[in-house]
N, CA, C and O of each residue as an XYZ file, in Angstrom:
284
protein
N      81.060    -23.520    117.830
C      80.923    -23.952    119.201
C      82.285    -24.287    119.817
O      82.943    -23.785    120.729
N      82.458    -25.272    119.021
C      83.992    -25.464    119.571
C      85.336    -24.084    119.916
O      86.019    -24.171    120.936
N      85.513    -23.004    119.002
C      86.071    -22.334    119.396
C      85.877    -21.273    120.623
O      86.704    -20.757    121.375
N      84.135    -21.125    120.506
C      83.766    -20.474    121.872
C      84.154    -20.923    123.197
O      84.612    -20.199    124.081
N      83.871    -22.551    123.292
C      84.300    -23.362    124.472
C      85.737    -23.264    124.603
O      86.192    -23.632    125.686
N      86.390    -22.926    123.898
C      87.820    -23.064    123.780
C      88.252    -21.605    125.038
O      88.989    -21.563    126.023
N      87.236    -20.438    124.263
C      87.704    -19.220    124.256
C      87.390    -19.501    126.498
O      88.211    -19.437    127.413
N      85.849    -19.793    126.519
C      86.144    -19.859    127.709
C      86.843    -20.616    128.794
O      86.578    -20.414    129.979
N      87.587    -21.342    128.462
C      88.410    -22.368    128.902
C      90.160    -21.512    128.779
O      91.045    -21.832    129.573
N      90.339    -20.696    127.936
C      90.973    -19.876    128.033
C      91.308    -18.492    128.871
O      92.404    -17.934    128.893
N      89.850    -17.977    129.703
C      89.705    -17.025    129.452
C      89.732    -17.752    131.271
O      89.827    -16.801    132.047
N      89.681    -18.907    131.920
C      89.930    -19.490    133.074
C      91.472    -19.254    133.331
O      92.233    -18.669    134.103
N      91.465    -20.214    132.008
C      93.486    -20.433    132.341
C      94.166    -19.225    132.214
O      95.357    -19.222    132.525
N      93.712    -18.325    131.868
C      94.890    -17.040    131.324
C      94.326    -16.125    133.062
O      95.103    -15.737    133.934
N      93.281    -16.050    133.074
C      92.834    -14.768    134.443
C      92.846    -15.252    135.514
O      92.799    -14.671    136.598
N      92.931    -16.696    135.235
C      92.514    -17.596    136.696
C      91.293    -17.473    137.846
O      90.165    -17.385    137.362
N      91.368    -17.459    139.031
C      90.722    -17.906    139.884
C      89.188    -16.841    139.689
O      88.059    -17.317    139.572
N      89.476    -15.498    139.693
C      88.688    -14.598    139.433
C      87.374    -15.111    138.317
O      86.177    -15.066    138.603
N      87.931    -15.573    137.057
C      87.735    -15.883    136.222
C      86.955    -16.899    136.237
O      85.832    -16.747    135.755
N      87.320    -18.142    136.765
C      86.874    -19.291    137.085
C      85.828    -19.363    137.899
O      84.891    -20.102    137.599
N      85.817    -18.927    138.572
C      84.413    -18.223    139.330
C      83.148    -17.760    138.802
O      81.964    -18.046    138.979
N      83.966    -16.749    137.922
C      82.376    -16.040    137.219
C      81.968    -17.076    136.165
O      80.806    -17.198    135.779
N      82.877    -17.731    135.774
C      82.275    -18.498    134.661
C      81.437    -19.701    135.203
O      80.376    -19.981    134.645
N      81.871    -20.397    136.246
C      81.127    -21.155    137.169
C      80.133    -20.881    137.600
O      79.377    -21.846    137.712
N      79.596    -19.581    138.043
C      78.755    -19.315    138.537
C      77.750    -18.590    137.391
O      76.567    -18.409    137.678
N      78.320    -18.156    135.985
C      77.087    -18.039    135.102
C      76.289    -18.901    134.231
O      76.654    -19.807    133.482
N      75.062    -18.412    134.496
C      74.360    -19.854    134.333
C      74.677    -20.185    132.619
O      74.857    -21.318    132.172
N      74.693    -19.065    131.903
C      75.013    -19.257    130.730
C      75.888    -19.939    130.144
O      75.643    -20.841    129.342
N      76.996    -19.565    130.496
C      77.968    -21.007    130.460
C      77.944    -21.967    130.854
O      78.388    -22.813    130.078
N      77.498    -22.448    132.104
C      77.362    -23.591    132.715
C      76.102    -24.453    131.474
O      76.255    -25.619    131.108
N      74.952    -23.569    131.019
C      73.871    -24.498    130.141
C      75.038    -24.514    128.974
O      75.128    -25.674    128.574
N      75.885    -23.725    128.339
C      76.862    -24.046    127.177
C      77.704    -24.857    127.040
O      78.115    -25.426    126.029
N      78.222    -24.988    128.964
C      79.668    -25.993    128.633
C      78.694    -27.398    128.342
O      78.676    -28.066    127.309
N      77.997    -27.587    129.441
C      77.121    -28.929    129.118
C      76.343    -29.333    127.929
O      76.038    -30.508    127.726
N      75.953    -28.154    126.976
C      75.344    -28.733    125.415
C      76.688    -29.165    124.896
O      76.715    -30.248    124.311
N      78.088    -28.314    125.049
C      78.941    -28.906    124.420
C      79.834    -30.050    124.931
O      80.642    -30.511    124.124
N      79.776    -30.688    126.469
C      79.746    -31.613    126.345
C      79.273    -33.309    125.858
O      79.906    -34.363    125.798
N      77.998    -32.970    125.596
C      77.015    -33.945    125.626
C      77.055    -33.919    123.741
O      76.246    -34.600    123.111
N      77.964    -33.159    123.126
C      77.938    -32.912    122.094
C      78.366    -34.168    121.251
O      79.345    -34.821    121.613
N      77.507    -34.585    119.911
C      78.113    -35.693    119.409
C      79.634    -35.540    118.332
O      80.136    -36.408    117.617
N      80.071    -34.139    118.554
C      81.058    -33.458    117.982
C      82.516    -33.795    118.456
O      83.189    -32.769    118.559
N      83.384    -35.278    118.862
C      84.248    -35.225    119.735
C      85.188    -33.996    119.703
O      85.850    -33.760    120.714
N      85.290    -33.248    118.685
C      86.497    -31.911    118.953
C      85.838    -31.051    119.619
O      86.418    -29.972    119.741
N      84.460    -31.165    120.273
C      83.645    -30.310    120.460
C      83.843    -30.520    121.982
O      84.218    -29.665    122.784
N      83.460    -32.073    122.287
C      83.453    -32.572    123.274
C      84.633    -32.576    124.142
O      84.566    -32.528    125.370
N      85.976    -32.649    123.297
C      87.090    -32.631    123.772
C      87.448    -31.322    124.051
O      88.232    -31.156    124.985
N      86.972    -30.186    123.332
C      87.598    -28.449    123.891
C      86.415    -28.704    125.417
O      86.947    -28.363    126.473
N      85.211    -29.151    125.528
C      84.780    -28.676    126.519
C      85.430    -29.230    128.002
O      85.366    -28.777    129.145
N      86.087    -30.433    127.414
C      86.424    -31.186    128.573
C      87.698    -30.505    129.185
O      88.038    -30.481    130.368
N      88.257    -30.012    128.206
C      89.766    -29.107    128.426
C      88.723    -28.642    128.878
O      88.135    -29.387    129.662
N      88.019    -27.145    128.560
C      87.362    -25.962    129.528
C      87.123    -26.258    130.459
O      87.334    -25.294    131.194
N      86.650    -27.349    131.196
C      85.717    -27.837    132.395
C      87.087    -28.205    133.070
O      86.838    -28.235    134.276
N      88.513    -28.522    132.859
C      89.231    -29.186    133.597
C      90.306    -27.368    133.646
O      91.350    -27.424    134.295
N      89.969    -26.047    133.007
C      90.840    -25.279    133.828
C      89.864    -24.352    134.331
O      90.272    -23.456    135.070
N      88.473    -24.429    134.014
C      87.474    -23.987    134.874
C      87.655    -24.538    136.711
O      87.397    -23.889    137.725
N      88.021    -25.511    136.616
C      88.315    -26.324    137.671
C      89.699    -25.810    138.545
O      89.691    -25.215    139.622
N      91.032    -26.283    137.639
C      92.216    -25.884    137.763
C      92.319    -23.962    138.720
O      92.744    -23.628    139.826
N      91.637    -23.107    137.464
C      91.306    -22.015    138.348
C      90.610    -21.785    139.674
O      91.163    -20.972    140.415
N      89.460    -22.375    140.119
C      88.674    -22.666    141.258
C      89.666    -23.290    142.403
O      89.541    -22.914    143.569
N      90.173    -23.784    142.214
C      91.104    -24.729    142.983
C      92.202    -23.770    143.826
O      92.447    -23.894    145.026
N      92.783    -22.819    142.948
C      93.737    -22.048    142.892
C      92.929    -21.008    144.360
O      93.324    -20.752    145.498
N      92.019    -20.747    143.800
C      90.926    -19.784    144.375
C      90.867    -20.031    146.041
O      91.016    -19.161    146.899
N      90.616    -21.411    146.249
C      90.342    -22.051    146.810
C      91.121    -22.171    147.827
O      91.008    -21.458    148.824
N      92.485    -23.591    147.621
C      93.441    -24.061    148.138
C      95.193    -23.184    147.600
O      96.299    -23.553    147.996
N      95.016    -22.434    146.986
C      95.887    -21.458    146.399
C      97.006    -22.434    145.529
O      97.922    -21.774    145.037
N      97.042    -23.437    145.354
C      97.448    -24.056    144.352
C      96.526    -25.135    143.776
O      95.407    -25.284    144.267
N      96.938    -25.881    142.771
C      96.081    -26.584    142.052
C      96.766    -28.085    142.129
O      97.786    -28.436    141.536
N      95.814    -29.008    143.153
C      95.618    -30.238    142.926
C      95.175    -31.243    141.864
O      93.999    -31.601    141.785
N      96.246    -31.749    140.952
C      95.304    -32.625    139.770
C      94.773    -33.903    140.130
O      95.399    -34.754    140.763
N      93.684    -34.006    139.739
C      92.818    -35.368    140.000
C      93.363    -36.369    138.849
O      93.620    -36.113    137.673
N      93.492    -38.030    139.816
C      94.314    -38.713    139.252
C      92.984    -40.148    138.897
O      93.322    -41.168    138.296
């Protein structure tokens, strides 16, 4: 699990905005990132939280064409 979440959290940060999009918008991932957040696995919990924060990072880009970090 953990390396899958990794892979898509990767697969945001490396293609960006394009990327970030489809993954946002498939439902499949979206039910995956959330089992692996809610996961009692913290390395599990912690790759998803990275994924969910360049799932984000990319969207942003998409968006506002650079990336605002939340403080």
């Amino acid at each position: 699990m953990k390396t899958t979440i990794g892979v898509l959290g990767d697969l945001a940060d490396t293609l960006g905005s394009n990327a970030g999009l489809l993954i946002q918008q498939s439902l499949l991932s979206k039910v995956f990132l959330n089992e692996c957040l809610s996961s009692e696995d913290h390395l599990i919990k912690e790759a998803a939280e990275w994924t969910k924060q360049a799932i984000s990072r990319a969207i942003c880009v998409l968006l506002f064409g650079t990336y605002f970090p939340s403080f």
